[in-house]
N, C-alpha and C positions, 0 to 999 in steps of 0.2 A: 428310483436310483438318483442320486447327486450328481448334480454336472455345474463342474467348473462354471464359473460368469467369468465370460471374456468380455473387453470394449466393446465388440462386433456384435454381440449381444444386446446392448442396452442403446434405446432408444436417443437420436439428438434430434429430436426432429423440433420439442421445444425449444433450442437452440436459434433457431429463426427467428422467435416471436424475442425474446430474449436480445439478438443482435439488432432487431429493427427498435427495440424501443429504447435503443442505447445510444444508434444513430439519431434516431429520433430529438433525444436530448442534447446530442452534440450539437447539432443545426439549432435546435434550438436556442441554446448559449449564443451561438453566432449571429444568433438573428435580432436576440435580444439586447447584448450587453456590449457595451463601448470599448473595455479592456477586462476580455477575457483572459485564462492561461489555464496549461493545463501539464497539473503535478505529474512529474514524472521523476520515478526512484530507476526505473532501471530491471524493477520485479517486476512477478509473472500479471501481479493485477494493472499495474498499470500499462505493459506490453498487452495487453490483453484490450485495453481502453484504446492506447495507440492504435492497434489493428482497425478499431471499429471506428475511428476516426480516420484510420487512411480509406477506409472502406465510403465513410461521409463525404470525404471532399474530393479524394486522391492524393498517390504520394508527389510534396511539395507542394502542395493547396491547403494543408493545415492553417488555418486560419487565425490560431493564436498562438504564442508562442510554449515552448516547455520549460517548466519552472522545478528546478531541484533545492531544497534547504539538506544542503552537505554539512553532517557533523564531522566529519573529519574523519571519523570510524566507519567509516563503511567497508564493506569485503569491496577489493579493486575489481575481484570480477565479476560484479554488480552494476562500480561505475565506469569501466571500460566498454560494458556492454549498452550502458547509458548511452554513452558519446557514439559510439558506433552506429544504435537505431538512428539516435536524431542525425547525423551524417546521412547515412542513409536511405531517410526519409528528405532530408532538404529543409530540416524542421529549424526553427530558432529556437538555441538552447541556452536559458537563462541558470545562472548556478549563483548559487549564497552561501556563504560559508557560517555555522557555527561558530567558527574561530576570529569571524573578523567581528563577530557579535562582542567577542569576549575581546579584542581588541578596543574596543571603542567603550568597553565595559557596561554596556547593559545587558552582559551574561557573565555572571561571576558564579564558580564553581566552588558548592563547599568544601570540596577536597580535591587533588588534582586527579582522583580516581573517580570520579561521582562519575556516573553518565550523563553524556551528553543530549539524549534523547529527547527528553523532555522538555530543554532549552528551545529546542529546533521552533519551538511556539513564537517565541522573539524572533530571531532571525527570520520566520515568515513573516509576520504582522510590520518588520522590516521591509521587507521587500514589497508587501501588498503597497507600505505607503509609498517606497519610490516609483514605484512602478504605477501606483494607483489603479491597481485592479481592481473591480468592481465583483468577479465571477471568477471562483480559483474551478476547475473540474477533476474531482478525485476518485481513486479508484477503492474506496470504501465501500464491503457488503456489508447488508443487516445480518449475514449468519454470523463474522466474525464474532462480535462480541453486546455484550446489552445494551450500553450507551448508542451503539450504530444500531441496533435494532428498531431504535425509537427512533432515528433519526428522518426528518423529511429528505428527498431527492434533494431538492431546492432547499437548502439550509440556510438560514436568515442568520447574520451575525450582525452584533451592533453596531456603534461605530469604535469601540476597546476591540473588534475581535470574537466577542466571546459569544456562547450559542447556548441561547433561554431557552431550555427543553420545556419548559412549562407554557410558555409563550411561541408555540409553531404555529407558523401557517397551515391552514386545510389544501390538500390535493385532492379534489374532488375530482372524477374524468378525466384524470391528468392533463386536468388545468392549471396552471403552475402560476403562483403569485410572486411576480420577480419587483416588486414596486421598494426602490430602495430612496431612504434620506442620506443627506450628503453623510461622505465619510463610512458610510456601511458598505456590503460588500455581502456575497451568495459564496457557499460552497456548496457544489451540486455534485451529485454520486449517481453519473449515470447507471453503474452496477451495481446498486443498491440492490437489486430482487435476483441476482444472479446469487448462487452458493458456490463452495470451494470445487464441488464438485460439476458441475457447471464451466466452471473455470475451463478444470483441466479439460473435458468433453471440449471445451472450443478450441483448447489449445493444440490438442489430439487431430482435431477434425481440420482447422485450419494449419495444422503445423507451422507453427509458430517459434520461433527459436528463442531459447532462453541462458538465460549464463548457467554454467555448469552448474554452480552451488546444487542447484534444483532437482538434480537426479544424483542416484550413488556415486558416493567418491569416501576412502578411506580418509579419517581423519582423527588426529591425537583431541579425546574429549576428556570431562571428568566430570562422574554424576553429582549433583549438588540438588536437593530439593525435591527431587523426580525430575530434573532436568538434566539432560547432557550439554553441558557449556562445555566450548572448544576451547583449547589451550591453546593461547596467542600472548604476544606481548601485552593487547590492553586486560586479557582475560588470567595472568598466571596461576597455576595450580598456588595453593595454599599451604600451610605445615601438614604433614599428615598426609597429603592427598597422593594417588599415584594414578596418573597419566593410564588410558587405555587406547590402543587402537581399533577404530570400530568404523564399521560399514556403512554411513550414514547421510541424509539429503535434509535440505531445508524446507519445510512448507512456506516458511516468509522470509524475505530478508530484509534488514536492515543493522543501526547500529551492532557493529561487534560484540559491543558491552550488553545489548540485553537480548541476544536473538543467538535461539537456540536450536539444535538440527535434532533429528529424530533418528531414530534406526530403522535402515531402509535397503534395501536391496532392489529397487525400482531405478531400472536405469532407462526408461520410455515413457510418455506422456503417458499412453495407454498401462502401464504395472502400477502408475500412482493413480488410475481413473479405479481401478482395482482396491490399491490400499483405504485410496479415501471411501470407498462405499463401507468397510468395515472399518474406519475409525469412529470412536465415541467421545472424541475428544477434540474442540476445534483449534483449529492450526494457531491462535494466539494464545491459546488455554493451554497448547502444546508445547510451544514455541517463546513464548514474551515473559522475561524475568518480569520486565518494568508491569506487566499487567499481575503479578502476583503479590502485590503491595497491599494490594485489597479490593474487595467489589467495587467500590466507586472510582477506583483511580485512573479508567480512560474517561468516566463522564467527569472529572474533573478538572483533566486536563482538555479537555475541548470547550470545556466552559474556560479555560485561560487562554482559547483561542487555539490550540493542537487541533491539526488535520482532520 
């Protein structure tokens, strides 16, 4: 006989091993590098990172600041819930604007509809040099997408920014080679070995609070590609097109213009711990216009220095 799988069902006890060697690499950042930071958007992955860092130090002992590169397109109830954690936490919250990139013009837009996503590369590689960070810490897993799959924890960039996939360092016993020349700079992914599903199980188990977008809410979309893009002012329907309302959550957020929501009727951490054990499709293959341009196009953009 068939029996439902519930949360309470499936196992989080790897969950521990997972949180400690997350902490693990926070401390270690802290103990390594002279000016650290550490990206925070506001989503579930990087609140997820946050927790495990206030769980490192405690809340208001975060030990380096929080870094956002704002395109200007972000859903507000992403970055209102931004400003609130770090609030909350007692955190230093560093923001950069896309738009002041394109103010000073070393971001010029092919068109004034292009996205903006893909810029966000400048505006960081901006801010690493004012700021002169040495160690950015990001909430990128290897299940996302290929380019993260190969990626080391401890990710070496040169001094451009950009990340030699041909040329990693070896982590052998998670012995981590942080030896950098001037001008270079680490991007480390403590949740590197974590999955989506992983995620949500700590999000469930920690109850962790997220901006709406992330569980059901009715929303005017229009499918395009196998995608459902939302109908907004930066997204408007096209000739031809007609507007649906439909039931639906985010597995990621970010820019407006290329993040896309799913159909979902998951309104609890636990219904989407559920969804994702049958999904066959991962939440950026789901979810990211900008990643449908073609196989290589997020290892190309981290080789121009992208997150």
């Amino acid at each position: 006989m068939n029996t439902q799988v519930t949360p309470h069902h499936l196992s989080n006890t790897h969950l521990d091993a997972l949180e400690e060697e997350t902490i693990f690499i926070l401390r270690e950042v802290a103990a390594v590098f002279e000016r650290p930071t550490l990206l925070f958007s506001g989503g579930k992955d990087s609140l997820v990172l946050l927790k495990c860092a206030e769980k490192a130090f405690g809340a208001g002992r975060i030990p380096y600041p929080l870094l956002m590169i704002d395109t200007g397109h972000n859903f507000h109830e992403v970055t209102d819930f931004r400003d609130f954690r770090a609030k909350e936490l007692g955190a230093e919250l560093i923001v950069r604007n896309v738009e002041d990139s394109m103010k000073r013009g070393t971001v010029r837009l092919a068109h004034p509809g292009e996205s903006r996503n893909v810029h966000q590369s400048v505006t960081l590689l901006e801010a690493i040099e004012e700021f002169r960070f040495d160690a950015l810490i990001g909430g990128a897993r290897r299940d996302e997408e290929k380019a993260r799959a190969k990626e080391r924890i401890f990710s070496h960039r040169d001094s451009f920014g950009q990340w030699q996939p041909k040329a990693q360092r070896p982590e052998l016993w998670t012995l981590f080679n942080t030896r950098l020349q001037p001008g270079e700079h680490f991007r480390v992914f403590p949740i590197s070995n974590w999955t989506e599903l992983d995620v949500w199980q700590y999000i469930e188990r920690e109850q962790i609070a997220l901006p709406s977008l992330y569980y059901t809410h009715k929303r005017e979309v229009v499918e395009r590609k196998g995608l459902l893009v939302p109908v907004t002012d930066l997204t408007p329907l096209k000739a031809g097109e007609t507007a649906e309302m439909r039931d639906v959550r985010f597995r990621t957020v970010g820019d407006i213009t290329c993040t896309c929501p799913v159909e979902s009727f998951a309104a609890t951490a636990g219904d989407i711990v559920i969804e994702t054990l049958a999904a066959d499709v991962s939440e950026r293959g789901a979810t990211r216009m900008d990643d449908k341009t073609s196989e290589a196009s997020m290892e190309k953009r981290k080789k121009d220095g992208y997150f």
